[in-house]
N, C-alpha and C positions, 0 to 999 in steps of 0.2 A: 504494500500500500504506500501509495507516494503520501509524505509527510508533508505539511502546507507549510512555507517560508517561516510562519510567525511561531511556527513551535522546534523548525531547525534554529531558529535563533534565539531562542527563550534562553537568558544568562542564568550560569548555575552558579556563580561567587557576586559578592556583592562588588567586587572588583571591574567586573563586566556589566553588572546594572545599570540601567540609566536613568537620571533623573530622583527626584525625591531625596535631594541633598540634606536637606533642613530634619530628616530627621536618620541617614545613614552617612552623612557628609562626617567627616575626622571632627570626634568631640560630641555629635549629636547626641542626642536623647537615646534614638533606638541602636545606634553605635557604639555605644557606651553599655548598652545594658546585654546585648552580643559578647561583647569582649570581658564581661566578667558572670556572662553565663549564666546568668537571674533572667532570662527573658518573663517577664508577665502576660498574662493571657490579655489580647487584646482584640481590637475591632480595627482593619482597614476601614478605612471612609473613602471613596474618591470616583470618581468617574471610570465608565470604563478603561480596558485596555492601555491602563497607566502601569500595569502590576503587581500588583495586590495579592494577585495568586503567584505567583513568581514568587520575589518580597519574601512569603510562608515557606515556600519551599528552600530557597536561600536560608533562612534564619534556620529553620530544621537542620540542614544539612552541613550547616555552621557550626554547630553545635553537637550534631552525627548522633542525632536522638531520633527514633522513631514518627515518622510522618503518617496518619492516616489523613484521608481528606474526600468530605462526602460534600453534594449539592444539594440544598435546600431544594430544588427545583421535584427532584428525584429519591429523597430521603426523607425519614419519619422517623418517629421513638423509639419502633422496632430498630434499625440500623443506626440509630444513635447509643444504643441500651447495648447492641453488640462489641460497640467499637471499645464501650467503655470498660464494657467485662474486658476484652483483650489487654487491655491498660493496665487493669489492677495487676495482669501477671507479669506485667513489666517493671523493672527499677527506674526506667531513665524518664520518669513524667513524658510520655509520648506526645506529638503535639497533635490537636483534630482539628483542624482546619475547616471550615464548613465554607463554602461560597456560595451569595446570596442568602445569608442569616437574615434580611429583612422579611424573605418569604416565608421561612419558617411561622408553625403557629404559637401561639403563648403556651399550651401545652408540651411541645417541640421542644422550645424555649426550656420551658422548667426541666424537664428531662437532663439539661447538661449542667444546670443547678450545683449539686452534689458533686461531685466530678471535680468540677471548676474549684470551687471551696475547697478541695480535700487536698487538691495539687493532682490528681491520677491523671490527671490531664492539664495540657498547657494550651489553652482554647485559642485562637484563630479565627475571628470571623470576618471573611470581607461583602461589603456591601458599598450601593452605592447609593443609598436612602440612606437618610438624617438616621443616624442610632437612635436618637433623641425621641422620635413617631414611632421607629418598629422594631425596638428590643426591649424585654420589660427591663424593669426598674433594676430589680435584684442579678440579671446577669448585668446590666451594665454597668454596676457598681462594684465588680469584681473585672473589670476589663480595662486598662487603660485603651482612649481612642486616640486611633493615630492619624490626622488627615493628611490623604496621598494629594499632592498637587499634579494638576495635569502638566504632560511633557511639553516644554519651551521647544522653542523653532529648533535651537542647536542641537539638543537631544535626536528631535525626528532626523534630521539632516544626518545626523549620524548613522541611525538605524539606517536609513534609506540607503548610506552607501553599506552599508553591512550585506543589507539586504543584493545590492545590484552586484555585488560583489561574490556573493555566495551563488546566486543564477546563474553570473558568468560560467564559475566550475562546475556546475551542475548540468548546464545545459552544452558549454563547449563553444559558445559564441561570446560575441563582446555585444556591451550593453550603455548604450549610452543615457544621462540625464540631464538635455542644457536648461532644461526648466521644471523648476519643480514646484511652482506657487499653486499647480489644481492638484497635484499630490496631497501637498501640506492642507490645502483648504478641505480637500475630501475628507480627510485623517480625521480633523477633528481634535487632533491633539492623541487620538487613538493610535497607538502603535502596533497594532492587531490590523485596527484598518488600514492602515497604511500599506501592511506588507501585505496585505491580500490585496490590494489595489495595484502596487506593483506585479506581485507575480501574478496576476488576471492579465493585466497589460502585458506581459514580457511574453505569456502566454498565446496570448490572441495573434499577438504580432510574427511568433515562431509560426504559426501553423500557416500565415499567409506568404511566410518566406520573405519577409521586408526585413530589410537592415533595424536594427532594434534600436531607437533614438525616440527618447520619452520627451514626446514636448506637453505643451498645457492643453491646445487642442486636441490632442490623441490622444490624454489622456480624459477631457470631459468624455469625447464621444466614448469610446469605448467602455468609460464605466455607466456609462446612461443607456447603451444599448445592453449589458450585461449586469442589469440592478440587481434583481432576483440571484444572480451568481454570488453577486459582490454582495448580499446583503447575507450573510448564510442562516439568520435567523428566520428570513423571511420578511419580517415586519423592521425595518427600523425605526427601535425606539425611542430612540432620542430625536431624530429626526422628526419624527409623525407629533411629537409631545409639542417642539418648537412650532410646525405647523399650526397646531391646535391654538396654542399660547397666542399665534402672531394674526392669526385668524379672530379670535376673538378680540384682541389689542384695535386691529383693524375694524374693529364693527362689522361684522361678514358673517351672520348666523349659518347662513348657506355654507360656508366654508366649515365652520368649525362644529356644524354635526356629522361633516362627510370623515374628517380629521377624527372627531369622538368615535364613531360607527367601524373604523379602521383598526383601533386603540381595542373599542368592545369586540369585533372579530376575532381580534389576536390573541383575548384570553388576557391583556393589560391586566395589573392589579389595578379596581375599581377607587382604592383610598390613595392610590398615586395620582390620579386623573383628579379628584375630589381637593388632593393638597395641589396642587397647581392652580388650579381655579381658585383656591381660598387666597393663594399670593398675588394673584395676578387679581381681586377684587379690590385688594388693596393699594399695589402697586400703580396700577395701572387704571383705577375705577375713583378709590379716595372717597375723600368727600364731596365729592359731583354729586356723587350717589349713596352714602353709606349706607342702603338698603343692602348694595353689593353684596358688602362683604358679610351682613345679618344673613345670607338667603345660602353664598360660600357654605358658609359655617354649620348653617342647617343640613346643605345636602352632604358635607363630609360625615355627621352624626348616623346620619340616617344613611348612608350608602355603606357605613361600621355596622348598624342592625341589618340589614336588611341582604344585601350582598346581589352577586349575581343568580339571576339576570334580571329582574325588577328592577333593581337599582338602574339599571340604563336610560328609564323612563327620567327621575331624575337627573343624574347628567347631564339628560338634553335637555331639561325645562331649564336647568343652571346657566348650560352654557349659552345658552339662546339668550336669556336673562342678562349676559355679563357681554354676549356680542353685542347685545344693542343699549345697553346701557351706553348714557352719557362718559366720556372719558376725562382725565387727569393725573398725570402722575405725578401733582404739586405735593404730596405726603412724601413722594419717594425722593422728589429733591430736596423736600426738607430735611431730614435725615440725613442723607450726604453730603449735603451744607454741611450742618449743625456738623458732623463726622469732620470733614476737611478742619473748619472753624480749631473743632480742639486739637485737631492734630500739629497744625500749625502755631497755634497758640499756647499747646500745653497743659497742664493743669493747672488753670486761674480759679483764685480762693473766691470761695462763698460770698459774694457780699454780706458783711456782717448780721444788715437788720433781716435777712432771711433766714438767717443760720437759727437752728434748733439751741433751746438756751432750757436743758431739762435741771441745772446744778443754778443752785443760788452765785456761784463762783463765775459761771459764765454768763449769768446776767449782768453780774457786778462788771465784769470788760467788754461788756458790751453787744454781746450776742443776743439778737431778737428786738434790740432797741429800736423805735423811729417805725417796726412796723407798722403796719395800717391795715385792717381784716378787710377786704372787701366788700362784704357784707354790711358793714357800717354807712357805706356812703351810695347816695344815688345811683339808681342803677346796676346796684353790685359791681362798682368801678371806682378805682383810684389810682391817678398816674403814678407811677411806680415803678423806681431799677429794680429789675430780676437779674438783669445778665451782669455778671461781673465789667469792673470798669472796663477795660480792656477793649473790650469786644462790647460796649454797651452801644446801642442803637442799629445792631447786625440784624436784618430780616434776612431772618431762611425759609420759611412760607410763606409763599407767592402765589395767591390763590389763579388761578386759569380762569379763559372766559368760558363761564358755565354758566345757567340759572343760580345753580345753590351756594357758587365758589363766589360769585358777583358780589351775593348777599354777604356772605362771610367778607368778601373785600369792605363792603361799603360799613357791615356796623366795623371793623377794626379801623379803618381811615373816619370814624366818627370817634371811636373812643383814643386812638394815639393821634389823633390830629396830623403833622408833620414828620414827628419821630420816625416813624418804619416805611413812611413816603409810599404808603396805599394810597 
């Protein structure tokens, strides 16, 4: 059986890895806890085909401790209950590796409980879903999380020549790349897709007998005429999720039930679909609308009870709801305002008369002094420094031209007058 590029070139030392410096770089965190051989059970975090599964198998064999490694997609308590009895007869805490631990169920979940606490096992879990949504409480509090960054330009550039490079011997021809920007842009940052992108291409091109010279053109067509090939899951899910997101963003109900219907064929987790639409009511919706994000929140609840395939029905009332809703991402630039604002500026102190004054000691210098309750004066309003000097008279919410944002402009340019210049 011919082996596919991305697993001839799968690195077995961390020596050869690439990318995810910040936590195998000289000194890191997980660098550091490899070389005096305490690994802790933990959770990959990070986007596809950055490594994750790689990474476990590296750290195991680093170490020359026994490696099991099962898929949530494909595994239950039964096959989690076996691996662990094999454990117990083992000295060296074997390590279990699980890929896609978000699919796993809560019952699932508990099952590697015991195990985990005892040390019989040195857990493993990669995902590319928040820990935070879908692992319970109690295993992730026995896990340190490690988040994997996707791979920078230089990284792929690299593989790529690894990859053109290993065709070369493999196939007995020469292989050229004077362009590599619809490479890199199909990737994704995925190093998996990449190399199946290349060897598809270096493929197609062998059988029609043409000199092998990868430009950007040759490479859209070929991978657009061969999607289904190049996709090997069938659905692409990241792809079809961004459709969904930018379909709705765009106001295009038509688009983003065809995008949702595509998601529900493929068998998508339905509280994946559910949490993108809860971000994007906010993001992307705000206060134009805050029904948004009220109506988000209900159908994540109820798509947790209910499941497939009902829950579809919802989905589509949501995202129909969230395409045609009024737009604003005036919440989402306030926040990375406010974000830049301190990072630049630093940690500036409390204005004193805000500051909490719970010690008679800190009344006495002056903490809480000069306050003024709101509620005291007209309208429930009194002009008043909140933001430290520094930074005082900074607007970072800028409402949009909406009905509901207008409103919100016009009572804030009646109550700050000139100050935040509504």
């Amino acid at each position: 059986m011919l082996i596919p590029l991305a697993e001839q070139l799968r690195p077995d030392s961390l020596e050869d890895y690439l990318g995810q410096e910040h936590l195998i770089g000289k000194g890191a965190i997980l660098q550091r806890a490899i070389e005096s051989g305490n690994v802790p059970s933990m959770i990959l975090w990070g986007s596809p085909g950055i490594g994750k599964t790689t990474l476990a198998y590296i750290i195991s064999k680093q170490l020359n401790r026994t490696f099991y490694t099962l898929s949530a997609v494909s595994s239950g308590v039964k096959e989690v209950r076996e691996v662990i009895a094999k454990a117990q007869e083992s000295s060296d805490s074997p390590f279990l590796f699980i890929d896609e631990i978000h699919r796993f169920s809560k019952s699932q979940q508990d099952a590697l409980l015991g195990a985990v606490e005892k040390g019989v096992v040195t857990f493993i879990g990669a995902t590319t879903e928040n820990p935070s949504f879908e692992v319970i409480s109690p295993l992730l509090s026995r896990c340190q999380i490690y988040i994997l960054k996707p791979l920078e330009e230089h990284h792929l550039l690299r593989l790529l020549e690894q990859g053109r490079t290993r065709l070369e011997n493999n196939l007995k021809t020469g292989i050229e790349i004077p362009e590599t920007e619809a490479l890199l842009r199909i990737s994704g940052g995925d190093a998996r897709k990449l190399l199946n992108a290349l060897e598809l291409i270096v493929t197609t091109e062998l059988r029609q007998g043409s000199p092998i010279s990868i430009t950007n053109d040759k490479t859209i067509k070929i991978i657009q005429q061969n999607l289904a090939m190049y996709d090997k899951t069938g659905e692409m899910h990241y792809d079809i999720i961004s459709a969904f997101i930018k379909s709705m963003r765009g106001s295009d109900p038509n688009a983003a039930v065809y995008w949702l219907a595509r998601m529900i064929e493929a068998g998508e987790d339905p509280k994946f679909i559910a949490r993108r639409m809860l971000i994007l009511a906010s993001e992307d919706i705000g206060n134009a609308n805050p029904n948004a994000l009220l109506l988000a929140n209900t159908c994540f609840q109820a798509v947790e009870v209910i499941g497939y395939p009902e829950c579809d029905l919802i989905l589509s009332q949501t995202a129909i709801y969230l395409a045609c809703s009024v737009k604003s991402n005036a919440s989402y630039l306030a926040i990375r305002n406010a974000q830049k604002s301190f990072k630049l500026a630093g940690d500036l102190p409390v204005p004193l008369h805000i500051r909490n004054a719970p010690t008679s000691l800190m009344k006495k210098i002056g903490y809480g002094q000069d306050y003024k309750y709101a509620h005291d004066f007209d309208n429930n309003f009194i002009d008043m420094e909140f933001l430290p000097e520094k930074i005082k008279g900074s607007k970072f919410f800028d409402p949009q031209n909406n009905p509901r944002e207008i409103e919100l402009r016009a009572r804030l340019k009646n109550l700050w007058g000139k100050k935040y210049n509504y």
